[in-house]
mmCIF file of the N, C-alpha and C atoms, coordinates in Angstrom:
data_MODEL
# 
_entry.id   MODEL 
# 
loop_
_atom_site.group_PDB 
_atom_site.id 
_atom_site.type_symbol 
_atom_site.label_atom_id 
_atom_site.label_alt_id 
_atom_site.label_comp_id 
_atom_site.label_asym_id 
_atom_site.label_entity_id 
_atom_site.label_seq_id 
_atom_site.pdbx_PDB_ins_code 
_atom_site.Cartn_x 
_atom_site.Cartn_y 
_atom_site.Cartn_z 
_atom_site.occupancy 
_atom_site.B_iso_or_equiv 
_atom_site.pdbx_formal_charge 
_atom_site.auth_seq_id 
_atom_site.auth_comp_id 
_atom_site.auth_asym_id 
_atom_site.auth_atom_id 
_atom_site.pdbx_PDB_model_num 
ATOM 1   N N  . UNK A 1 1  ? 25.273 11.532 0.513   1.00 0.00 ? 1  UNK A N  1 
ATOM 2   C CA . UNK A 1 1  ? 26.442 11.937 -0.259  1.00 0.00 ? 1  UNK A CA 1 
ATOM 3   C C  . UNK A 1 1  ? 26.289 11.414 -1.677  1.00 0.00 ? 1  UNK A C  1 
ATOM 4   N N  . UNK A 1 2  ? 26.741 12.171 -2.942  1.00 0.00 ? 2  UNK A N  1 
ATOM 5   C CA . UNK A 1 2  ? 26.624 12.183 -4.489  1.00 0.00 ? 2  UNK A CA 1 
ATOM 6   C C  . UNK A 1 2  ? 27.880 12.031 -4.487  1.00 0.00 ? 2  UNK A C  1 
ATOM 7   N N  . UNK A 1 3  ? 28.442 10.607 -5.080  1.00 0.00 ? 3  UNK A N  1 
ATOM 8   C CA . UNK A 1 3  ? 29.775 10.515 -5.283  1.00 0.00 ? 3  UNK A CA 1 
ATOM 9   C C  . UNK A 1 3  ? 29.763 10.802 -6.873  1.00 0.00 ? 3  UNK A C  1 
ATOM 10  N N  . UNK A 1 4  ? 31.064 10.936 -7.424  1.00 0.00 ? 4  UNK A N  1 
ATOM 11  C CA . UNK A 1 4  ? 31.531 11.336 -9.028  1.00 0.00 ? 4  UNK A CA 1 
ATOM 12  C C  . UNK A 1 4  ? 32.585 10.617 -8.537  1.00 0.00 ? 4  UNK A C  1 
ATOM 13  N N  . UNK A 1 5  ? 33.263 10.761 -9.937  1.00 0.00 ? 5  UNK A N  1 
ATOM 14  C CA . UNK A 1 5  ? 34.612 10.301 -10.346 1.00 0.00 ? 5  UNK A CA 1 
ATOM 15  C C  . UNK A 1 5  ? 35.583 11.352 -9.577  1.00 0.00 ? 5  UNK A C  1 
ATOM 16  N N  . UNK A 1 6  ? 35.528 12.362 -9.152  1.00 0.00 ? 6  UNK A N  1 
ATOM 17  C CA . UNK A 1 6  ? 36.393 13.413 -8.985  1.00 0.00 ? 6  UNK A CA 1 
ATOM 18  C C  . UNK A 1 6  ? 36.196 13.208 -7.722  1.00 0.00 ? 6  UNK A C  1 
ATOM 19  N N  . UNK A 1 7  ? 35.285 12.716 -6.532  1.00 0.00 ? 7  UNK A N  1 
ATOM 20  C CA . UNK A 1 7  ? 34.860 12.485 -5.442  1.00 0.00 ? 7  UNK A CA 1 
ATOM 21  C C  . UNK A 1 7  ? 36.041 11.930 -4.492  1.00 0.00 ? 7  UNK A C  1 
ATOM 22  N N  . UNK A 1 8  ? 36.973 12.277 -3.941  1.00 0.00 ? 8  UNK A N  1 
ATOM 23  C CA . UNK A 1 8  ? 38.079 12.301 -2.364  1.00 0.00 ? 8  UNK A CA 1 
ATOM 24  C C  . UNK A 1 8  ? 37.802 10.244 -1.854  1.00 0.00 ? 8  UNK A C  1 
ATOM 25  N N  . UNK A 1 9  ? 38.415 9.621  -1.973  1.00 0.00 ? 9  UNK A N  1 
ATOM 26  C CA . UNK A 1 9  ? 38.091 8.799  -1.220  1.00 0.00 ? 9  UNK A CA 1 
ATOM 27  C C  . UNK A 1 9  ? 37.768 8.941  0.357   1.00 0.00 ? 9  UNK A C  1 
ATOM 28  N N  . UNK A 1 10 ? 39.285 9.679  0.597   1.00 0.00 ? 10 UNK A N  1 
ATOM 29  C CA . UNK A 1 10 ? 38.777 10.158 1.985   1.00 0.00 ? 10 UNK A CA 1 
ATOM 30  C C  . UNK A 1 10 ? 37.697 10.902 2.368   1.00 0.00 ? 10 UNK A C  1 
ATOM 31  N N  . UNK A 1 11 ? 37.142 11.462 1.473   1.00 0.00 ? 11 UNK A N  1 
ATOM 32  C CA . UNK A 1 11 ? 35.640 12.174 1.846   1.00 0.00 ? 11 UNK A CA 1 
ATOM 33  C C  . UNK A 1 11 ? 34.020 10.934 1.883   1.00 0.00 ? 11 UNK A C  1 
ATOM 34  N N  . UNK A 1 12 ? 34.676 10.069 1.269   1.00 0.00 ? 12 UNK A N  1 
ATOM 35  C CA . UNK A 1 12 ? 33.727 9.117  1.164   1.00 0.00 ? 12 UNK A CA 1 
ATOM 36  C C  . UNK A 1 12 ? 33.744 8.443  2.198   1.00 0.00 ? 12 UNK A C  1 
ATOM 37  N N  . UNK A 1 13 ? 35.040 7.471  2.862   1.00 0.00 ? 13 UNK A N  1 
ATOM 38  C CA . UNK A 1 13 ? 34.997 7.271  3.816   1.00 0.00 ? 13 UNK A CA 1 
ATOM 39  C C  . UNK A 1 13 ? 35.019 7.858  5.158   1.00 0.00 ? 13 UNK A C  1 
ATOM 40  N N  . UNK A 1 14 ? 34.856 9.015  5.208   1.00 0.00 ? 14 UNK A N  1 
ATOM 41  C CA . UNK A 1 14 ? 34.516 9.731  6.366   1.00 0.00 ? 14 UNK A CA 1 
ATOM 42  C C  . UNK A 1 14 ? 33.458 10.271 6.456   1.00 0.00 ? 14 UNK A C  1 
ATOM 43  N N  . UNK A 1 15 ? 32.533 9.864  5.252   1.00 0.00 ? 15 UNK A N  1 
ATOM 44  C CA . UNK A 1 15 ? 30.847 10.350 5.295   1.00 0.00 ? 15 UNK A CA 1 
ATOM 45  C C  . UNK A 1 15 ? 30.006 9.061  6.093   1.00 0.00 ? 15 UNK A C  1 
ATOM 46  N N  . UNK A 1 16 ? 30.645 7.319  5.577   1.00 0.00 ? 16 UNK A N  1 
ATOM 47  C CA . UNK A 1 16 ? 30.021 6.554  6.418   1.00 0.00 ? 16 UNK A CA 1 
ATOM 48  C C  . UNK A 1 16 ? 31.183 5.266  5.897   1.00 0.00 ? 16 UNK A C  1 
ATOM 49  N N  . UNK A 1 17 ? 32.352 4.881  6.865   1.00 0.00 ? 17 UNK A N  1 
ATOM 50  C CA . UNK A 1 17 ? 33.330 4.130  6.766   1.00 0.00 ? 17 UNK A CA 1 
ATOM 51  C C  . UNK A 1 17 ? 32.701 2.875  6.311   1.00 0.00 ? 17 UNK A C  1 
ATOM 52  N N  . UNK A 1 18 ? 31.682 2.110  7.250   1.00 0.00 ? 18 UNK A N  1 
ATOM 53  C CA . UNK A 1 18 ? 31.152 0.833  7.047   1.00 0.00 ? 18 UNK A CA 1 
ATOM 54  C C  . UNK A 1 18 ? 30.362 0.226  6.035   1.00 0.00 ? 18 UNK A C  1 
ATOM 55  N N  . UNK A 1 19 ? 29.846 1.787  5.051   1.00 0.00 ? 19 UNK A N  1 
ATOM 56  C CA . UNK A 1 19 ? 29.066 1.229  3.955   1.00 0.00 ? 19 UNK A CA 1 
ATOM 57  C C  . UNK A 1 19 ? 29.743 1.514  2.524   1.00 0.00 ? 19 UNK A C  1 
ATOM 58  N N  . UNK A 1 20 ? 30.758 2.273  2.819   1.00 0.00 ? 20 UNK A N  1 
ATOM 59  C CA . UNK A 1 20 ? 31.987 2.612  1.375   1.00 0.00 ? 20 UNK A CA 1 
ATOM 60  C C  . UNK A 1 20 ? 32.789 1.758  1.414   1.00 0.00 ? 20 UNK A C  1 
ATOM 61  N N  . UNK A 1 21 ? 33.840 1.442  2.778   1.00 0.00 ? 21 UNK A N  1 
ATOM 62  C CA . UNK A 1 21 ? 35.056 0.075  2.630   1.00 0.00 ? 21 UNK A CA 1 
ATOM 63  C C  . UNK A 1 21 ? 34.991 -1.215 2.018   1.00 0.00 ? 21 UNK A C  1 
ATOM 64  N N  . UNK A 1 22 ? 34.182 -1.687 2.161   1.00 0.00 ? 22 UNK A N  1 
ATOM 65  C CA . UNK A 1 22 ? 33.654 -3.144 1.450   1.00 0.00 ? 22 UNK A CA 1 
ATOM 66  C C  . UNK A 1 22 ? 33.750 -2.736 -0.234  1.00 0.00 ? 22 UNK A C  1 
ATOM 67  N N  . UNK A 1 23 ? 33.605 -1.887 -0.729  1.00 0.00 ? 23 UNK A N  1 
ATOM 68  C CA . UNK A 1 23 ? 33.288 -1.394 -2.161  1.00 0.00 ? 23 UNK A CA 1 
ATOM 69  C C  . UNK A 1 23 ? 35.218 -1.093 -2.589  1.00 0.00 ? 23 UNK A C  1 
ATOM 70  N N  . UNK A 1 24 ? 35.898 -0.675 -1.767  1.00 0.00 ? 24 UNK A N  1 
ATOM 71  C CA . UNK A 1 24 ? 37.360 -0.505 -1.985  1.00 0.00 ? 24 UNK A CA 1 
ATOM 72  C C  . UNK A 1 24 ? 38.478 -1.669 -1.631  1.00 0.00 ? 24 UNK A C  1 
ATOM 73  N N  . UNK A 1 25 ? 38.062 -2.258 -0.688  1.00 0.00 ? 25 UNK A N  1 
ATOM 74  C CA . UNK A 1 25 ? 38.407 -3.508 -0.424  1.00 0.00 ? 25 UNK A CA 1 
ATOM 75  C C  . UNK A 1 25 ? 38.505 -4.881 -1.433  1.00 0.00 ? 25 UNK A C  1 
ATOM 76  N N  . UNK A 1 26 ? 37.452 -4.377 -1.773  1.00 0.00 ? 26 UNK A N  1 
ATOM 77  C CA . UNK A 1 26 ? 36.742 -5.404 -3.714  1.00 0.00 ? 26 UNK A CA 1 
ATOM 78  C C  . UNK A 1 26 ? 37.781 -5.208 -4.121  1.00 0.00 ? 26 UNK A C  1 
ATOM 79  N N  . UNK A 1 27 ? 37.730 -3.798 -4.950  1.00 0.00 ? 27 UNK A N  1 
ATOM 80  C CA . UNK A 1 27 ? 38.896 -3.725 -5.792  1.00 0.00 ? 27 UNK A CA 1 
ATOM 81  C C  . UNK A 1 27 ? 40.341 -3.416 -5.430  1.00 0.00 ? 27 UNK A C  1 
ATOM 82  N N  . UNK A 1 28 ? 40.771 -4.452 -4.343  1.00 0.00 ? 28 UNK A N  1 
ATOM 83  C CA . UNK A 1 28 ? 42.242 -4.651 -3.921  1.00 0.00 ? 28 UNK A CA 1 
ATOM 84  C C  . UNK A 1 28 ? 42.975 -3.212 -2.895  1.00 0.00 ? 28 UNK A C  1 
ATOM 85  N N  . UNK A 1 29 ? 42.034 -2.517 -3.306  1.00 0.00 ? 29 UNK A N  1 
ATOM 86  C CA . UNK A 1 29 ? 42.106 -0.949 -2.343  1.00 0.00 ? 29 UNK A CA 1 
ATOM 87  C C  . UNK A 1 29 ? 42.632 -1.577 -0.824  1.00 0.00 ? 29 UNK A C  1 
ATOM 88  N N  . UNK A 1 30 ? 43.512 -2.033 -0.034  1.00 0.00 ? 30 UNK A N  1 
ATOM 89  C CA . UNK A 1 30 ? 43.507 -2.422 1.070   1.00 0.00 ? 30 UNK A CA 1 
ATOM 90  C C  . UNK A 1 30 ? 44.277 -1.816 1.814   1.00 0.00 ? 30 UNK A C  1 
ATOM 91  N N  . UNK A 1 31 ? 44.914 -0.168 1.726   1.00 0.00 ? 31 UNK A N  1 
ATOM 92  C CA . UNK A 1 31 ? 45.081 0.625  2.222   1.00 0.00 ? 31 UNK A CA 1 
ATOM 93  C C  . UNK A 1 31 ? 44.122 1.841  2.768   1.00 0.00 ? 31 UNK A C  1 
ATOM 94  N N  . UNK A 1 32 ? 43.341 1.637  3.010   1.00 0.00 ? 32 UNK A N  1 
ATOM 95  C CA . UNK A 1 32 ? 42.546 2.537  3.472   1.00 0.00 ? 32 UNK A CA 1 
ATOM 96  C C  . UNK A 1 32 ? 43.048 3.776  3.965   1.00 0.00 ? 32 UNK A C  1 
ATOM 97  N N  . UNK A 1 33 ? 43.867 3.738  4.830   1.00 0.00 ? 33 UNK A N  1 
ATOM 98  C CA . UNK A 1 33 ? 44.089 4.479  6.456   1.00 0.00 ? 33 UNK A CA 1 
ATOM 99  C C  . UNK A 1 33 ? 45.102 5.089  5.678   1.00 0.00 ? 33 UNK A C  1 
ATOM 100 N N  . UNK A 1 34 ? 45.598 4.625  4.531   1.00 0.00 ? 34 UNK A N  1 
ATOM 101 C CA . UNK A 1 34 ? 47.137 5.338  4.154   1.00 0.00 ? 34 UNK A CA 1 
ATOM 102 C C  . UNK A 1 34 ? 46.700 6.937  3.314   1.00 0.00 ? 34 UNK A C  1 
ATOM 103 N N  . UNK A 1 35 ? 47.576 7.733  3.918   1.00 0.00 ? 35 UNK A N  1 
ATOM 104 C CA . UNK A 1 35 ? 47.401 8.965  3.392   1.00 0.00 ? 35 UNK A CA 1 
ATOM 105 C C  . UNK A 1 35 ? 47.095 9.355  2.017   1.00 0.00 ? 35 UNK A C  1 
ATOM 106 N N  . UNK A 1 36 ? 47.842 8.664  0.982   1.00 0.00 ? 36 UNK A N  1 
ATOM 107 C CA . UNK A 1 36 ? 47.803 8.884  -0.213  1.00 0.00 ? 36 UNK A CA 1 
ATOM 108 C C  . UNK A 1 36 ? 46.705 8.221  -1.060  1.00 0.00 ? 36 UNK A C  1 
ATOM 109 N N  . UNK A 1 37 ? 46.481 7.255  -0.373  1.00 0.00 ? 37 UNK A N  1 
ATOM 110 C CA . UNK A 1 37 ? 45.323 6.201  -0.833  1.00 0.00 ? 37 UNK A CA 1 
ATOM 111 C C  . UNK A 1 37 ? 43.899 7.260  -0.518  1.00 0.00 ? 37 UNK A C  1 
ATOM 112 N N  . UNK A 1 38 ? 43.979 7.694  0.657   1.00 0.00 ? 38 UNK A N  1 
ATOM 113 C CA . UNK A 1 38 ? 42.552 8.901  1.234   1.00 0.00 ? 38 UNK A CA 1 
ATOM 114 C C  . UNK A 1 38 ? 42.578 9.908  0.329   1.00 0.00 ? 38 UNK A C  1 
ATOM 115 N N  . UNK A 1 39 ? 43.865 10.713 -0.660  1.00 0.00 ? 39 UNK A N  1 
ATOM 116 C CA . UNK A 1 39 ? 44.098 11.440 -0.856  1.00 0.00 ? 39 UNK A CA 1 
ATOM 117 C C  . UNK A 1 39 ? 43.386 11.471 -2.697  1.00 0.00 ? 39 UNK A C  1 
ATOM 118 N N  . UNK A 1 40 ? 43.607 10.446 -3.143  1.00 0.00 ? 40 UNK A N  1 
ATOM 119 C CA . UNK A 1 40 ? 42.762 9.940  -4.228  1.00 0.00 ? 40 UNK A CA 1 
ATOM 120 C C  . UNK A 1 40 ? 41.739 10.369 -4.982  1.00 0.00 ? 40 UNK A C  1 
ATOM 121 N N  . UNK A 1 41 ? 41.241 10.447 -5.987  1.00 0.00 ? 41 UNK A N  1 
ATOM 122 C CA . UNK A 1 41 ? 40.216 10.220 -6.423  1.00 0.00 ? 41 UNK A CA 1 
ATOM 123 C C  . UNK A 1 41 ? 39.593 8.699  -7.132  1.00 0.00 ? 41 UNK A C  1 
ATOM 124 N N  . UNK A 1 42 ? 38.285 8.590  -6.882  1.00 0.00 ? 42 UNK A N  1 
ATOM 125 C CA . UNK A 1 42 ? 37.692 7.702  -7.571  1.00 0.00 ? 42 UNK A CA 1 
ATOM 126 C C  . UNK A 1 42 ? 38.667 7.527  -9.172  1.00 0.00 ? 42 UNK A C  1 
ATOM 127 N N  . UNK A 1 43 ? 38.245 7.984  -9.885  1.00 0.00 ? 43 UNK A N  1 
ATOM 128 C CA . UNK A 1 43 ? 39.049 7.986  -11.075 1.00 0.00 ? 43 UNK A CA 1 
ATOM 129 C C  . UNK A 1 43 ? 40.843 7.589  -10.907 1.00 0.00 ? 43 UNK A C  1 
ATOM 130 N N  . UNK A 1 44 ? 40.854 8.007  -10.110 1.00 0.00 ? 44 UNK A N  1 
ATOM 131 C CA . UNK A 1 44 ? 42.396 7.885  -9.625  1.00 0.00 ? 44 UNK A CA 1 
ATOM 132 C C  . UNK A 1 44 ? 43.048 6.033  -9.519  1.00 0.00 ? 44 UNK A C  1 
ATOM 133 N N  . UNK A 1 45 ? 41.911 6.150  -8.650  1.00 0.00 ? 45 UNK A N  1 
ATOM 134 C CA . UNK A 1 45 ? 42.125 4.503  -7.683  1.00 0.00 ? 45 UNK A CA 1 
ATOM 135 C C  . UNK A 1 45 ? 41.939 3.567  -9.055  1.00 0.00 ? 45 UNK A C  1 
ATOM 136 N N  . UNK A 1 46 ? 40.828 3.790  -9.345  1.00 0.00 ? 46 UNK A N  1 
ATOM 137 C CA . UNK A 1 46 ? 40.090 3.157  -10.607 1.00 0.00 ? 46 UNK A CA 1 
ATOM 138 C C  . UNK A 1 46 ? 41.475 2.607  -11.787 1.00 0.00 ? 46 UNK A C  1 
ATOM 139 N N  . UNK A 1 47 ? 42.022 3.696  -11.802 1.00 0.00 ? 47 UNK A N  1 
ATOM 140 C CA . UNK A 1 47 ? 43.043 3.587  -12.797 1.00 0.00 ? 47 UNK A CA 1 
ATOM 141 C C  . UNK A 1 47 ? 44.315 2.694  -11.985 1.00 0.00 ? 47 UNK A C  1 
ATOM 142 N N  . UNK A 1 48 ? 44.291 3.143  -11.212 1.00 0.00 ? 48 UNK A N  1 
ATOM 143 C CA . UNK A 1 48 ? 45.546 2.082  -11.106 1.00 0.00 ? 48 UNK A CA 1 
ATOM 144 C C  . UNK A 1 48 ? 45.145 0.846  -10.414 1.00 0.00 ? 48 UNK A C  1 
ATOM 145 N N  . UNK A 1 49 ? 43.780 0.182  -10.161 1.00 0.00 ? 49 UNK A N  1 
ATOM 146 C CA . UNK A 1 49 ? 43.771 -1.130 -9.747  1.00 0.00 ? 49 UNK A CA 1 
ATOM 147 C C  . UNK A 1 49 ? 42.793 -1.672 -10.962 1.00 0.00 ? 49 UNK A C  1 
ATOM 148 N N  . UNK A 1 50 ? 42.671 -1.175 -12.161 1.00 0.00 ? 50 UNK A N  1 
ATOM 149 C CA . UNK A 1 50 ? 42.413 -1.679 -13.521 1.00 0.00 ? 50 UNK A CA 1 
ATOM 150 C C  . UNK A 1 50 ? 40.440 -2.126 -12.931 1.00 0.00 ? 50 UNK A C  1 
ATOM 151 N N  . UNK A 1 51 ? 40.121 -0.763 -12.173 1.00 0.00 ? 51 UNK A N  1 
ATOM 152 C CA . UNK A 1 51 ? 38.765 -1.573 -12.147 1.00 0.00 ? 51 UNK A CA 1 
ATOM 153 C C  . UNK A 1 51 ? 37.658 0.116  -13.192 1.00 0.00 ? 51 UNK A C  1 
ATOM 154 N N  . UNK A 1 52 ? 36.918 -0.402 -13.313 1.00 0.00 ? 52 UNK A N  1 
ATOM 155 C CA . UNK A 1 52 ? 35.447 0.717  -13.945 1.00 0.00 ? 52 UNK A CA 1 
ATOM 156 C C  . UNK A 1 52 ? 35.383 1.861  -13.533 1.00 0.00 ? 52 UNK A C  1 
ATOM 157 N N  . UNK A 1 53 ? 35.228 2.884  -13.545 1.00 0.00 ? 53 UNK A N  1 
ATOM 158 C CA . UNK A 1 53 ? 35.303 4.152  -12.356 1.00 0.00 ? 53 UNK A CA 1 
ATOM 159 C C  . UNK A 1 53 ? 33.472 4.165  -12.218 1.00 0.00 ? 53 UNK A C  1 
ATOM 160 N N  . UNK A 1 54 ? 32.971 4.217  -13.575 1.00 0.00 ? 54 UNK A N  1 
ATOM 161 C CA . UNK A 1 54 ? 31.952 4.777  -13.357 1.00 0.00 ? 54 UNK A CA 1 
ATOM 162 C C  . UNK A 1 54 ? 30.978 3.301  -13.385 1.00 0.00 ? 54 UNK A C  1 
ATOM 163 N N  . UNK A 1 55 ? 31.086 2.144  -12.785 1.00 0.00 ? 55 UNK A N  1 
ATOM 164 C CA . UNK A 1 55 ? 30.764 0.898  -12.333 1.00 0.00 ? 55 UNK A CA 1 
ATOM 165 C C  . UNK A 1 55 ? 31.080 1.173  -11.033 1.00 0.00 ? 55 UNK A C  1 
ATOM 166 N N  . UNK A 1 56 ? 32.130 1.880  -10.787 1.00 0.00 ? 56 UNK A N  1 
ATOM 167 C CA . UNK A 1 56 ? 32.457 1.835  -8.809  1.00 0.00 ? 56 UNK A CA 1 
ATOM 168 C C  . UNK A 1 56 ? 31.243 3.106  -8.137  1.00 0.00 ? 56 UNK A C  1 
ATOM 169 N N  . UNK A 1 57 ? 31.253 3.958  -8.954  1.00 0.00 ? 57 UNK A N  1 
ATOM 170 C CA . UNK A 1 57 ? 30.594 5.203  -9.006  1.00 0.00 ? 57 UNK A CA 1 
ATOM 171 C C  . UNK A 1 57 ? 28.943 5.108  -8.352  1.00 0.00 ? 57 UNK A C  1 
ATOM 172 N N  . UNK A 1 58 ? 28.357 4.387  -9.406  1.00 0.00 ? 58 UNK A N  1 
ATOM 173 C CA . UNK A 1 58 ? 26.595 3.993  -9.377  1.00 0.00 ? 58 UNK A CA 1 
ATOM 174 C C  . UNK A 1 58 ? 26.787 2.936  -8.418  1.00 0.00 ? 58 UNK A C  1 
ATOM 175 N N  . UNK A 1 59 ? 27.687 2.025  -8.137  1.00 0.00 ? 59 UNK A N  1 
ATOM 176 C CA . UNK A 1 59 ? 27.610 0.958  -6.541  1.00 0.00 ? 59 UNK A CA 1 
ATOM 177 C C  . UNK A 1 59 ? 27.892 1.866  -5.285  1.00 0.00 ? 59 UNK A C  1 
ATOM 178 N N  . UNK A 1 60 ? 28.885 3.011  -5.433  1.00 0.00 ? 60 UNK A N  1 
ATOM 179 C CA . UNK A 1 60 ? 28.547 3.699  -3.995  1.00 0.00 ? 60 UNK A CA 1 
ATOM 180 C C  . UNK A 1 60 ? 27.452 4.307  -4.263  1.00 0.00 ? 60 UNK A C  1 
ATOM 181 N N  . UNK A 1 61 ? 27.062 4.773  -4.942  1.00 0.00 ? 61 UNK A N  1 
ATOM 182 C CA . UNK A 1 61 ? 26.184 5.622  -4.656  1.00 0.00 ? 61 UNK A CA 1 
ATOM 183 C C  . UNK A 1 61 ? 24.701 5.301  -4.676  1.00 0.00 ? 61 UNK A C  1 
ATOM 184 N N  . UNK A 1 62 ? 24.676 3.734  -5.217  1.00 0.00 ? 62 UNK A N  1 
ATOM 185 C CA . UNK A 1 62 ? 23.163 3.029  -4.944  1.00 0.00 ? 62 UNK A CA 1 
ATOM 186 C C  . UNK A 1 62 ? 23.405 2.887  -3.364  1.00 0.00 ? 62 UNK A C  1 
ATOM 187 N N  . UNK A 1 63 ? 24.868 2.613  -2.694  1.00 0.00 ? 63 UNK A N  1 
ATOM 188 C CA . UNK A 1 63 ? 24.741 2.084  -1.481  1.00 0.00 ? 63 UNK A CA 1 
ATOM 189 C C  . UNK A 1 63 ? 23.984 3.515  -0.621  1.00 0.00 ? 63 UNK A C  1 
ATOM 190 N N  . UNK A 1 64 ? 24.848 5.016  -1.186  1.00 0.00 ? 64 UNK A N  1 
ATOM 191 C CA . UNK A 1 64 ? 24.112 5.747  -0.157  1.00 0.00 ? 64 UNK A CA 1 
ATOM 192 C C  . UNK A 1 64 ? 23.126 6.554  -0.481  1.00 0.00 ? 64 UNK A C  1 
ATOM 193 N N  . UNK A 1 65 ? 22.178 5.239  -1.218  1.00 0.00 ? 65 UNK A N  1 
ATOM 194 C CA . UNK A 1 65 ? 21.166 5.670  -1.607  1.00 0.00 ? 65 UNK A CA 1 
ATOM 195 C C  . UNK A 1 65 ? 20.528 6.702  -2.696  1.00 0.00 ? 65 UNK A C  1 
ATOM 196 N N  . UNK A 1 66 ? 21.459 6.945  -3.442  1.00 0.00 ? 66 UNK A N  1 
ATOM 197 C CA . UNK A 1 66 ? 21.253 8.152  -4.272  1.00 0.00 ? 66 UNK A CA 1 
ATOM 198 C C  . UNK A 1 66 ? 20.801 7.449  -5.727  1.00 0.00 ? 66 UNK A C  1 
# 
């Protein structure tokens, strides 16, 4: 999976839960499971927990390898 800024959280975590959560968890993300939180975008989340988008961006996506 090629994450972006525009990239679904919930699509991320339902491509591989155990290697994306740890990366949302960091940045205070500790709703996972909640609808609106899945409903998200990278850019989205980014903005309201004051973290990098495109620093969160290149860490998932070194994780899935890309």
């Amino acid at each position: 999976m090629v994450v972006s800024k525009e990239t679904v959280i919930g699509d991320i975590l339902d491509e591989n839960l155990e290697i994306a959560a740890p990366f949302f968890l960091g940045i205070g993300m500790h709703c996972l499971g909640c609808p609106a939180s899945r409903g998200e975008t990278i850019e989205e989340a980014c903005a309201v927990h004051g973290v990098d988008a495109d620093e969160l961006v290149t860490k998932l996506n070194a994780a899935f390898g890309n």
